[in-house]
Every structure is written in C-alpha cells, then in structure tokens.
N, C-alpha and C positions, 0 to 999 in steps of 0.2 A: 504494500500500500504506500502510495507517495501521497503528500498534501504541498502544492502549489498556492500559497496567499498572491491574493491579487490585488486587494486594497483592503486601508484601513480606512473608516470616516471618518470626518474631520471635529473635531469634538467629542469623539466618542471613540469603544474601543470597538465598537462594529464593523466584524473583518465580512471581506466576501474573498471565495477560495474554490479549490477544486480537488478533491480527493481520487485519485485513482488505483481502480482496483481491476481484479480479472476481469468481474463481469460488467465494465464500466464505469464510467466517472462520474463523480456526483458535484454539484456545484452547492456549494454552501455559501448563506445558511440553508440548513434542510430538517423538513422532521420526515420522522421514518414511522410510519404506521404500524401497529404491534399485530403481529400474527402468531399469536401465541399457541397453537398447536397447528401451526404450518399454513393459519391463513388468517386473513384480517375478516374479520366475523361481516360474513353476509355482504362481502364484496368479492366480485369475479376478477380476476386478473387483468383480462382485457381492460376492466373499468379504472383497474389502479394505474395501468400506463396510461392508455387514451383520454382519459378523464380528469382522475384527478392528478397523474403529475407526478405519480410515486417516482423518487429514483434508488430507493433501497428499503426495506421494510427488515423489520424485528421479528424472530423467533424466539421463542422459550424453552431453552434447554428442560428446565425441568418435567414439562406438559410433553414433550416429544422422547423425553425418556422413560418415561412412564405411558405414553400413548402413539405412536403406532411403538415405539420401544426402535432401537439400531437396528437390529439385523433387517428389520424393514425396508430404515430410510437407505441402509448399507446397501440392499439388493437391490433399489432403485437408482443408488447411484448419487445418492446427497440429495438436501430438502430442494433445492433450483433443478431437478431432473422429479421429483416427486410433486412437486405441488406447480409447476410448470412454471415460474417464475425467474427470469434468465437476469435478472438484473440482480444487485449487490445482496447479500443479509448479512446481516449482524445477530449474532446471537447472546441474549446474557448467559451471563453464569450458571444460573439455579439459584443461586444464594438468596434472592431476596423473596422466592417461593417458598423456600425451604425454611428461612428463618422465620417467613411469617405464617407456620403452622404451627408456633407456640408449644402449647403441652405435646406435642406430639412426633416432637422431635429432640434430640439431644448433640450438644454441641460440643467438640474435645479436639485435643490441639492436630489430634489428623486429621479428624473434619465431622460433618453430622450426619448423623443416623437418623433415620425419620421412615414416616408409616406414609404409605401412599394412601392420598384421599379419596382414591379409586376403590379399594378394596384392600389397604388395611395392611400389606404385606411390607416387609421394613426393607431397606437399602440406603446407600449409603454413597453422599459426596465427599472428595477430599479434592483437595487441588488439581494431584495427577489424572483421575478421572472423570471430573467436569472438561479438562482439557482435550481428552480421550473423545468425550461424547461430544463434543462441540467442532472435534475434526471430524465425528462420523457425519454429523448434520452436513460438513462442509461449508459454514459457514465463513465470507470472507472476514469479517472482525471477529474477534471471539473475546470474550470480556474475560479478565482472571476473577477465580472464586475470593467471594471476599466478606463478612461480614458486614450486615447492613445494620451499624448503628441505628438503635431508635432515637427519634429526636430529643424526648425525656431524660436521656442517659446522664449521671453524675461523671463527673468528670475523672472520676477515675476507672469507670469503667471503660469509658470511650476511650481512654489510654490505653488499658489494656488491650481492650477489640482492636483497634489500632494497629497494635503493635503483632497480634495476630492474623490480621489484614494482611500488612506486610511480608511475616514469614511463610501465608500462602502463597504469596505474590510471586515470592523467588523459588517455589516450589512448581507453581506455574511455570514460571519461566524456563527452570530447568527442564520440566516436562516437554515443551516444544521444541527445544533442542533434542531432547532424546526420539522424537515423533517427527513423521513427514505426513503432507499433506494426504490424503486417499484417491483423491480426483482429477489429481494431474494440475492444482494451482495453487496459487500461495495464498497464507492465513496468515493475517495480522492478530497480536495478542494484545491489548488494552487495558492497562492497569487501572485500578480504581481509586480515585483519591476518599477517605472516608475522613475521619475526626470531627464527627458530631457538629454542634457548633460552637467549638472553643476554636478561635482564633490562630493560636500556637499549634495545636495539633494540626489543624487543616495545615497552615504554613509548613510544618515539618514535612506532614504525607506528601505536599506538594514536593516539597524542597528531594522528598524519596526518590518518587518516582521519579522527576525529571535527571536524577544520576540516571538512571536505568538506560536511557535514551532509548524509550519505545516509538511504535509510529505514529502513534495518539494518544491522549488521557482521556480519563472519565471522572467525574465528579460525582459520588454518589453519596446515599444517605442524609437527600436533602428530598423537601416537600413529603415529610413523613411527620408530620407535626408541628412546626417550629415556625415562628412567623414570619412573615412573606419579606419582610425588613431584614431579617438574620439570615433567611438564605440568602437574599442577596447581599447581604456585610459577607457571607463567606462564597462566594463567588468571588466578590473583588479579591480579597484576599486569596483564593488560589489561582488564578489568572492572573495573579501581581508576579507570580512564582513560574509560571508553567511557560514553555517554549514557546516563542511565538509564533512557529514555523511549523507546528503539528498539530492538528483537529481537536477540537478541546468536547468534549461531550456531556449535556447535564443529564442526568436518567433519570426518567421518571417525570418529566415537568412538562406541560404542564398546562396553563391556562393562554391564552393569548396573549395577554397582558405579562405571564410570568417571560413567555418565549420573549416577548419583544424585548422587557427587561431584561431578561438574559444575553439576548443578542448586544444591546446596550454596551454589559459588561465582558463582550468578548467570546460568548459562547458560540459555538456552528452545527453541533448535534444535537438535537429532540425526538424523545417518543413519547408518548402517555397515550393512555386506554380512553383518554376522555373524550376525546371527537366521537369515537365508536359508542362507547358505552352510555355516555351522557345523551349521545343521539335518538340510543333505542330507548331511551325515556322520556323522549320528546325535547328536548333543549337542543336550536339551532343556535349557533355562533356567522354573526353577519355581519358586515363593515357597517353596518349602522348600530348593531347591540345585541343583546341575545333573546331570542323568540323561546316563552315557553309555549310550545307548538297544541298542548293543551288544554290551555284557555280557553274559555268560552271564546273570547272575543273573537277566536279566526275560525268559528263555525263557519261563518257565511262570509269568510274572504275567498273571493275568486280570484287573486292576484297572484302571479304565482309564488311559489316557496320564496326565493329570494330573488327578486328583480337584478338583481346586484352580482348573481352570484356566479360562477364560472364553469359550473356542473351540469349537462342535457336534464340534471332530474331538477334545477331549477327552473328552467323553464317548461318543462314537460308537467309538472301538476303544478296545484293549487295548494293555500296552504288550507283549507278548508278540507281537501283531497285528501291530505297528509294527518292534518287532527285527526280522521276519520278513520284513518287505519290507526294511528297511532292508539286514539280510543281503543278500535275493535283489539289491540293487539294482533292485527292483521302481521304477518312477515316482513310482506312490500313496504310499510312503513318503517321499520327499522333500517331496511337494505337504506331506503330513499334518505332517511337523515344521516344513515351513515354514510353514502358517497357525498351529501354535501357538507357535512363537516370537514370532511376527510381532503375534500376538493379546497374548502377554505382554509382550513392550515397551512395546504402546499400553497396556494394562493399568499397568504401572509408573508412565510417566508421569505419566497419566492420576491416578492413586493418589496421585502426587506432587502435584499438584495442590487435590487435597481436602485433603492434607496442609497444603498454605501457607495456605490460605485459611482453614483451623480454627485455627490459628497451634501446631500439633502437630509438622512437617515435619522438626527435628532429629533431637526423641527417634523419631520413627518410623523415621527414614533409618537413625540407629544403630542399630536393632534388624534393618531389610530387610538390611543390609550382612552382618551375622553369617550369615545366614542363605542370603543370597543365592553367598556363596562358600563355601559347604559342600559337597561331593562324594555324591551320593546312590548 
C-alpha cells in the first residue's frame, strides 16, 4: 500500500490524498461502508460502485470467522472473489467484537477466549491468528489485534490495556513477517493507536507506533463514550505525532459532523454502521439536516426522498413512499434509506475533498456543520 498526499488546506489540517493498493486507489478523504459479514446490509454491489461511490468497504473478521468460517472464504479464493466485490477491503481485527461481548469472554496476555453468539461454542483470538484469519479473508488492510479501551477507563487501566495493545502489536507484526499473502497480492498491516482519553498515553501510543514505520495508523477507542470535545482534544493530539505522509484512520466515527470535524483535524479514513443502520430506522442524513422519515408530517409529501441528493433512489420515490414502507417494515424501505445515506456520506466526503484542494474546506465545513445538525 503507498499513500501519495496531495494537499493540505489552508487553515486547516485537511489533507486530500491517494492510497494505492492491489485492487485500486482510493482518493481521500473517504468512508468505507461496513460489511460486516461480507456485505453492506441490503445493498447490491453494483449499487455500491455505480451509485453510491464506494471505493473500499469494511469486513468483520470476527462475523466471517464465525460465519461462513475460512475454509469457505479459502475455497472461494478470498472475500473480493466471494462476495464479488473487486475493489479495496479493509478488515478489522475482531477485537472490538470480541471485547464487546463482556461476560462472555475472557481476556489474558495471549489473547481472548470467548463463546460464539451463534451457538455458544468457545474459540479463541490472539494476535498470530486474527493475522492468520484476516490473510484468509484477503483483505488488502488488515488492522493489528488490539484492545478496545472503554471510554470510562481509570487511568491506570488504560495504561495497562495500552501497554498490552502494544505487545500484541509487535506480535502482529512478527506474524506477517513469518506469513505470505494466499492470493497472489500484498497486505498492509495497520496498527492501532489506543490510550483512552489521557493525553500522554495517546501521545506515547502515537509516539509507538510511528517508530514502527507502518503504511498507515489507526486511531481507535474513540466514540465509545467520551464526549465529542475529548475525542476530538485526542485527535489533535495524535495527529500532532503521526506521519504526515501515511493514511491516518479514525474507526468507528461517525456522524457527519464528527467526519467533517475529523477531516478538520487531519483525518482520511471513516467507517461507522450509522448510514446503514440509522437508515433502516428511518433517519435520513441531507445537506439541509436530518429527516426522521417517520413523522407524520411526510405522510403526504410527494416530493421526492431528497431533492438534493445524488442517489436514483432519491429521485425515484417519495418520501411519503419511503415513510410507508418504513412504517410497514417493508425491506424496500430499508434497502432505499440505506443506499441514500450511504450515497450521502461518499457524497460528503467526496465534497470535502474538492473543498481542500480549492483551498475553500474551512469556510465551507462551517457553513455544512450548521446545517448538517438541523432537525428537518
């Protein structure tokens, strides 16, 4: 994986860039839509190029190792030959599955034991094979296993977690070295910055990884609690530390307002469940504010979904159309809010991007910002 920076804005630390990988180059900023057992819920492939703009989407190691299981994805030849998907993935770890199954898992310095919520049967991640399972998927990023601080943490636990963050990091590490690819292309490995939200720690894990000289970072164990002010006080701080010349990635985040913020201070990678999942409950996200689709009031709007919006399923129904299944719990409603959220995040980004590059990207952010959190 190479990462070419192409501009920084002017006032701001909002890069636009270009990552290149086997199956493709992505131009950031970007978000990557979550396919958490090998597809983005209730979107077709065709829709994720043609439509909405994907140029890499998110697997879940944990969900694909527990469901269809390797030998599967192995016979078909890796998840981009299974789920017909030719463009970039990214895989995480499992970590932040695994840890958030609480009583039902146990944590020790090889790694965690834990009960499949399928049916109950126990298995076990450690650094060497989260590595192992994330070369079977064939994923081109693969994230190092790591714990996910809770945002609640006292500070010397996050010290600790920390610090066993790290010694799976260089176990990772090792593992790639001792492993070759399965499909004939190369795997990028992406350490994870954690340290709760103490200041110093973030600065240190920062200060870690960037010895390692990997192809990218990741910033994790943020928007799991902690107020939306403190992620972003630790953003600045690890992006005050990290290369400027390698992809920087937040996980997990987030809202439109948090991306744009993010991009602000220097971020270029996003996933979150929220377009998808927030959609099939009816909440659109639109350059004027967000629609709870819902409401009475859009029974009898015949205008369509989002006049605004850059998706065939905004102009093809109504939102009236759309309440309608929404109510019914029809499918088609679901499908329809999830390709236009999903269409407007890459659209955001996307927008952000023209933005840096015209050297425009502040005053514009402050103006999306106002607007973007207004209640329609």
């Amino acid at each position: 994986m190479e990462f070419v920076l192409e501009h920084t804005a002017s006032s701001s630390s909002a890069r636009a860039g270009e990552i290149k990988t086997a199956h493709g180059n992505i131009q950031t900023p970007i978000f990557m839509p979550v396919g958490t057992a090998g597809s983005v819920k209730g979107v077709h492939v065709k829709e994720l190029e043609d439509d909405i703009k994907a140029q890499i989407i998110l697997g879940n190691t944990y969900h694909l190792y527990l469901r269809p299981g390797m030998p599967v994805i192995e016979a078909a030849g890796g998840l981009h030959k299974f789920n017909g998907w030719n463009k970039p993935i990214l895989t995480d770890s499992g970590g932040f599955q695994v840890f958030s199954l609480g009583d039902i898992r146990k944590l020790t310095e090889e790694g965690v034991k834990f009960q499949s919520h399928i049916d109950g049967s126990y298995h076990m991640f450690s650094p060497e094979n989260a590595v192992n399972i994330q070369r079977s998927i064939g994923a081109d990023i693969i994230m190092a296993f790591d714990e996910c601080t809770p945002g609640n943490a006292d500070y010397d636990y996050a010290k600790k977690s920390l610090e066993l963050t790290q010694r799976w990091l260089h176990r990772c590490m090792n593992q790639m070295e001792k492993t070759s690819p399965l499909y004939g292309y190369s795997q990028s490995l992406m350490p994870i910055v954690q340290g709760c939200v103490y200041p110093d720690l973030r600065r240190a894990a920062a200060e870690y990884v960037k010895s390692l000289n990997a192809d990218a970072y990741a910033i994790g164990g943020l928007a799991v609690g902690e107020k939306e002010e403190v992620m972003y006080e630790m953003i600045e701080v690890v992006n005050a530390v990290l290369p400027e010349n390698k992809p920087r990635y937040l996980m997990g985040v987030g809202t439109p307002v948090n991306i744009l913020e993010a991009i602000d201070r220097g971020v270029d990678m996003f996933d979150c469940v929220m377009p998808t999942r927030n959609g099939r409950n009816g909440m659109l996200f639109t350059k004027r504010g967000i629609i709870n689709i819902r409401n009475k009031r859009w029974e009898s709007d015949f205008t369509p979904v989002d006049p605004e919006g850059t998706s065939y399923v905004d102009r093809q129904y109504s939102r009236a159309y759309l309440r309608h299944l929404i109510i019914s719990k029809e499918m088609l409603g679901a499908q329809i809010a999830s390709i236009h959220n999903l269409a407007f995040y890459l659209w955001l980004v996307g927008e952000a991007r023209k933005q840096i590059l015209n050297n425009n990207f502040k005053s514009w952010k402050n103006d999306m910002i106002k607007q973007l959190s207004l209640r329609l």
